[in-house]
N, C-alpha and C positions, 0 to 999 in steps of 0.2 A: 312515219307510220310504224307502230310496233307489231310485234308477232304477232297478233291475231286479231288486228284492228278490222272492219271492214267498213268498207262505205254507205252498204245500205244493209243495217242490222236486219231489215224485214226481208230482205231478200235470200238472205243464206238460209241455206240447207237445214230441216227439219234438225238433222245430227248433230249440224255445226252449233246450231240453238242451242240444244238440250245440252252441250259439252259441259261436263263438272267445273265447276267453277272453284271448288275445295276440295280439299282428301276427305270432308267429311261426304262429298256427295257423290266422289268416288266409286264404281263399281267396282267389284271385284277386286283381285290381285292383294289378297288379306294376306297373303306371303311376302308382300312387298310393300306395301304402305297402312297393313294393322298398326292398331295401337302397339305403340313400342319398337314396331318393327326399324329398322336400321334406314328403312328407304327414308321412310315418314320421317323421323327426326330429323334425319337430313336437308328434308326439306323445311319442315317447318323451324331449324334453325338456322338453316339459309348458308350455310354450309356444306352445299352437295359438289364432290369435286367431279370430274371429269367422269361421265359414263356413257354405258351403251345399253338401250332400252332394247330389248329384242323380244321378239313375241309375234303371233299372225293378225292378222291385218285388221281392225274394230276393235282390237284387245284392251286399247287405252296410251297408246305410248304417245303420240301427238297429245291427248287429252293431261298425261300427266306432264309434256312441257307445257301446255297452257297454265297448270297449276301452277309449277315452279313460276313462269314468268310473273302470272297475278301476286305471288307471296315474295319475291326477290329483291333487293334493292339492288340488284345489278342490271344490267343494260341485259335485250334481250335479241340476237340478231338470228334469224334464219336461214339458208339455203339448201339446195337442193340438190344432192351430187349428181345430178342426171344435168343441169343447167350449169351449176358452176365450176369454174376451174379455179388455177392455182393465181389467176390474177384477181380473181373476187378475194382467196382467202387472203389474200395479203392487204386486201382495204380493210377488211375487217379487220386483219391484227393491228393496222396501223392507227384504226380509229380506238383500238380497244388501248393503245398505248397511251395515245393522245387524253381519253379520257381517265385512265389510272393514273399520269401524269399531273391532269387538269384539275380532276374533283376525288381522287382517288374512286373512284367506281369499278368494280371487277366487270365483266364482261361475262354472258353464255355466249355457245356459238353451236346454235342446232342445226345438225345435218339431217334432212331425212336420204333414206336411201344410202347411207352411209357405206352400205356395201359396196356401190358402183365406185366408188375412188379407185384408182389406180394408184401404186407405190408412192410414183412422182406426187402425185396430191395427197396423198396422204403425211409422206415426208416436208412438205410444207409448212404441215401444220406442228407437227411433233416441238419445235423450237419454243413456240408460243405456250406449249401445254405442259412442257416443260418449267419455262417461265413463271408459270401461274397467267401470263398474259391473257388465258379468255381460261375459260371450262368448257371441256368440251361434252355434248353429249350427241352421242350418235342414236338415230333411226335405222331399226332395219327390221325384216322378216327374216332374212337371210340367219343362217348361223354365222356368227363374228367369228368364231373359231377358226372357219373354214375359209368365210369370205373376206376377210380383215389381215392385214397386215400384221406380225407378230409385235411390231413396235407401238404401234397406237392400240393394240390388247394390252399390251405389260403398263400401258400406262392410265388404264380406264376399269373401272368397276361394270363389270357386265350384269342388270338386272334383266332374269325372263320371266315375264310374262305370260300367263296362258291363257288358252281360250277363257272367255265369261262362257259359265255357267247358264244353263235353261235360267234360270231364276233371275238370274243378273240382267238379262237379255230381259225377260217379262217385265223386269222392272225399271226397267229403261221405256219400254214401252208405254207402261200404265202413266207412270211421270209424262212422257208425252202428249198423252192424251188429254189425260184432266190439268197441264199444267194453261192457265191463259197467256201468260207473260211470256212467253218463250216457244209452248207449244202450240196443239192443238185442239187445247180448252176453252176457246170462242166460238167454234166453230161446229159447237151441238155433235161431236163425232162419237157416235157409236159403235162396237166391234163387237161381234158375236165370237164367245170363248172357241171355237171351232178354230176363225179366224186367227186369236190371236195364238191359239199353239200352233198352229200351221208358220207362223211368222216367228215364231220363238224355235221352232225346230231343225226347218231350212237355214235359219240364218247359220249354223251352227257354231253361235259362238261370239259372232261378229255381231258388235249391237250397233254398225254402221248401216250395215245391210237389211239390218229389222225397220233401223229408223225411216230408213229410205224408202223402203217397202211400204210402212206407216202413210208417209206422207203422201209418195205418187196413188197409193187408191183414194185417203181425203181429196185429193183434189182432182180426180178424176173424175169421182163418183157424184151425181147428180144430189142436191138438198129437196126432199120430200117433206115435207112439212116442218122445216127450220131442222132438219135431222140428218146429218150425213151416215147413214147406216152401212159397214163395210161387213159383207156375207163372205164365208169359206172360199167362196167359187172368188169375190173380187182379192181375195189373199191372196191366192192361187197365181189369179191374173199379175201380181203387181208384184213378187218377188220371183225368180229364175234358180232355177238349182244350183249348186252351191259351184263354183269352178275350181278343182282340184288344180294347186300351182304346184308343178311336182320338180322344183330345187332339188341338187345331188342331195342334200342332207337329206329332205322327207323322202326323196325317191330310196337311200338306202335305209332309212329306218322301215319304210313300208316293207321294203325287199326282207328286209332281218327280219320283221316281225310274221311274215310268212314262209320264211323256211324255219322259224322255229316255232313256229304253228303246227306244220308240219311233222315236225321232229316230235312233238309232243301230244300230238296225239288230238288235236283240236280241231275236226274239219269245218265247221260253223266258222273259226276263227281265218282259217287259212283260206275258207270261199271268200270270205269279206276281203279281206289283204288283195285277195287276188283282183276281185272285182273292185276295189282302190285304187288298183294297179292297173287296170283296162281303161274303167274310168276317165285318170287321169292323160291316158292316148300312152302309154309305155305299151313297145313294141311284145305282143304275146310269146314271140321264142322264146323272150328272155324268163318267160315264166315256165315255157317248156323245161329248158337248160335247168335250171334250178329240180323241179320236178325230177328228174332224170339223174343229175345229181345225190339228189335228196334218198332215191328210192334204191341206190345201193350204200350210202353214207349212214342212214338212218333204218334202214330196213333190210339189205343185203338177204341173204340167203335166209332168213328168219320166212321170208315169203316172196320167193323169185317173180310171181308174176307182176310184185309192183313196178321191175322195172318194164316188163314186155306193158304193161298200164302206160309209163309213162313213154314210153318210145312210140305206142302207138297212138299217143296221144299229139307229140309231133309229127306223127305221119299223117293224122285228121288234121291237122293244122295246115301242111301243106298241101295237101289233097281240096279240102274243100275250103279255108281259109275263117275269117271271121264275117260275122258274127255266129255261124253253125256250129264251127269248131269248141265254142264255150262251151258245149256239152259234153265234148271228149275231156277238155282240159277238168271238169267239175269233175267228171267222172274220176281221173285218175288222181286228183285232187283227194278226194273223199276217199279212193282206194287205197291212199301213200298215208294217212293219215289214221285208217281204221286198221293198217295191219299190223301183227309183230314186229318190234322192232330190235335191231341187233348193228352196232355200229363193229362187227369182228373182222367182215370185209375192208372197215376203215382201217381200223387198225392195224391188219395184216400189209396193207398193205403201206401205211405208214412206216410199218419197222422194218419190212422189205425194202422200202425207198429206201431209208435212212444210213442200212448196213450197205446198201450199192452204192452209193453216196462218198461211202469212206474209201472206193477205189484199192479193198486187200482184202480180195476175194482168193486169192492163192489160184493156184493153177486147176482146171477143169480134171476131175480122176481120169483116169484112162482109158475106163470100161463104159465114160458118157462121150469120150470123143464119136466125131464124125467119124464114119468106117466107108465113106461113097465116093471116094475118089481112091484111085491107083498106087497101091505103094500104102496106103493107111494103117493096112496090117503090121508090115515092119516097124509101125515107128509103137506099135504094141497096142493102137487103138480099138476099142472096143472088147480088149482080152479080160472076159472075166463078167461081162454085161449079160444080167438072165432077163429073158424077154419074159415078162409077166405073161403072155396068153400060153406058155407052155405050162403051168402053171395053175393047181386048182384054186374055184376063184380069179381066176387071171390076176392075180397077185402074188409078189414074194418078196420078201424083206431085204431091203437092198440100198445102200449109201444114194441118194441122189445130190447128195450137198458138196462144196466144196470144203479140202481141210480147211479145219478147226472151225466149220460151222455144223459140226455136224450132228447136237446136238438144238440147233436153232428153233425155235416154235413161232411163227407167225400167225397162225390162223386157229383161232379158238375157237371151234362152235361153241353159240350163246345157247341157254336154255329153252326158246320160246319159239313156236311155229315150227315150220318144217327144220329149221336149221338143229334143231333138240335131237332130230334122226341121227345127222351128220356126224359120222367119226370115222376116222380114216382107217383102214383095215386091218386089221390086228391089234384096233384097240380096243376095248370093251368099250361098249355105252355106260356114263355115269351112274353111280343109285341115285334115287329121289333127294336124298339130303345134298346128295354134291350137284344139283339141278338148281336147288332150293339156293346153296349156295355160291353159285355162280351169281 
């Protein structure tokens, strides 16, 4: 049996039917198999070496080995790293030798799931791919970067994939419909345009999960006068909301793109991220923490109350829990996000770390020593310290630094919101220009 044989062609899957049969019927992915593009040649001169198709789930990457296998004159063998181990991979190299041997024929050797391999199976194969004994090309959703081995990366060209497009999606659709041979063109199927964007939009992206969708209302839906008519309401019924799989990688691109949502001033943006991030079942503290984070990193004294916002936002969190609590977290969401911002807190406290960091801080003066224990005096401690409340203003100009820092500046009030008031006593406030130019 080869790669994609099956026993009862009338049986398979709506999707599995309609699968491209050439790069010209191809959906999507014009960054990887356009005209001219490096994928496409490669394939159509049958010359693709060893790669890793990565991309999310309906995007095309099984469809583009069914391509390679129909255009290849080399053998085509599959497996599935979740079923095979390092005794499967060794019939296959042994058969691929046998036949390079025999009739000179190259070998593929497609993995899906290619991320589940561990070291040991991985390193199995490396000797082979090394050889040129098969080509290998990996399946995965996963990022390769992350989830792959650094030795079968340096030895594989990584093509990604991205979602299809609305359009690509609809047109995988309409093809199924009026298609007879394959599709759903025998069988009188009609789809009110409601229906079909409700099926193009849920799916997002995945033209597996449209097809699917496609096919279970055709056949569920009763024939009224030689007519299978599928309404809004049976779309509805025959596709499920989309399940968010949230892998380290998406879960920290998600995380990134709402703390700098955040930082930028986008609250539309950073409610979405967030509610991405609930969504997918990520534990809500962790969106507190970040909030909390963010609201002295990115807004610090520019406007104090966003951090009492975001503290009190895990305090609604733990008081009354989810789903209630979503309305404390929008709130301070919206609040961290519509206020001044001023990273001077960060800062300051950056160059603060940095200089403690370097352990030559010299010795503490002797007018900031402790004076609360017995004998303190003799040793000259506190001689020379003015207590700021004797003092008009409760202030007076006075060394608090250790030698040779004692010129140091950590904390800069920024320009905007309340932090613009801020200047430490005895210094003048800016003019407009030097505001302007902060």
């Amino acid at each position: 049996m080869t790669l994609f044989d099956y026993a009862a062609p009338d049986n398979r899957p709506l999707a599995d039917r309609m699968r491209p049969r050439n790069l010209d019927e191809f959906l999507g992915q014009e960054h990887l198999v356009g005209k001219g593009r490096l994928l496409r040649r490669a394939i159509e001169a049958d010359q693709l070496t060893s790669s890793i198709f990565y991309g999310p789930p309906g995007s095309g990457k099984t469809t583009l080995a069914f391509v390679i296998s129909q255009s290849t004159r080399a053998a085509f063998v599959r497996l599935n790293a979740v079923t095979a181990g390092v005794s499967d991979v060794r019939e296959v190299i042994k058969a691929a030798r046998e036949r390079r041997l025999l009739h000179g024929q190259n070998t593929y050797l497609l993995l899906d799931e290619c991320h589940r391999w561990s070291k040991a199976q991985s390193d199995s194969i490396l000797p082979a791919i090394e050889e040129g004994i098969i080509r290998f090309i990996g399946s995965t959703t996963e990022n390769p970067m992350i989830a792959m081995t650094p030795a079968i990366l340096s030895r594989c060209r990584i093509f990604q994939l991205e979602r299809l497009s609305e359009q690509d999606v609809r047109q995988a659709l309409e093809a199924a419909i009026r298609d007879p041979e394959r599709g759903l063109g025998d069988l009188g199927v009609t789809v009110d345009k409601e229906a079909l964007n409700h099926w193009v939009q849920v799916a997002s992206g995945d033209a597996r999960t449209a097809l699917n969708a496609l096919e279970l209302a055709a056949l569920t839906t009763p024939t009224v006068g030689g007519v299978i008519h599928i309404t809004r309401e049976i779309a509805e019924d025959s596709i499920q909301k989309p399940l968010i799989k949230v892998d380290d990688t998406l879960y920290y691109d998600m995380l990134s793109a709402f703390c700098k949502s955040l930082r930028g001033s986008d609250p539309n943006a950073a409610l979405l991220w967030m509610s991405r991030l609930l969504y997918a079942g990520c534990d809500p503290r962790l969106i507190v923490r970040r909030l909390i984070a963010h609201a002295s990193e990115d807004v610090g004294l520019a406007e104090p109350q966003a951090l009492v916002q975001a503290v009190s936002a895990a305090q609604a969190l733990e008081t009354v829990g989810m789903p209630e609590a979503r309305l404390a977290l929008s709130q301070a969401v919206i609040f961290v996000c519509l206020a001044p911002k001023s990273n001077a807190v960060c800062l300051a406290m950056l160059a603060a770390k940095e200089d403690a960091g370097q352990g030559q801080l010299g010795e503490v003066p002797l007018h900031l020593r402790d004076t609360h224990y017995q004998g303190a005096d003799r040793l000259g401690n506190g001689e020379g310290y003015l207590y700021p409340h004797d003092f008009p203003g409760h202030w007076v100009e006075q060394n608090y630094m250790p030698q040779g820092f004692e010129d140091r500046v950590y904390y800069s009030p920024g320009p905007l919101g309340f932090e613009a008031a801020l200047r430490p006593p005895g210094e003048s406030a800016p003019s407009q220009n030097e505001k302007g130019e902060e």
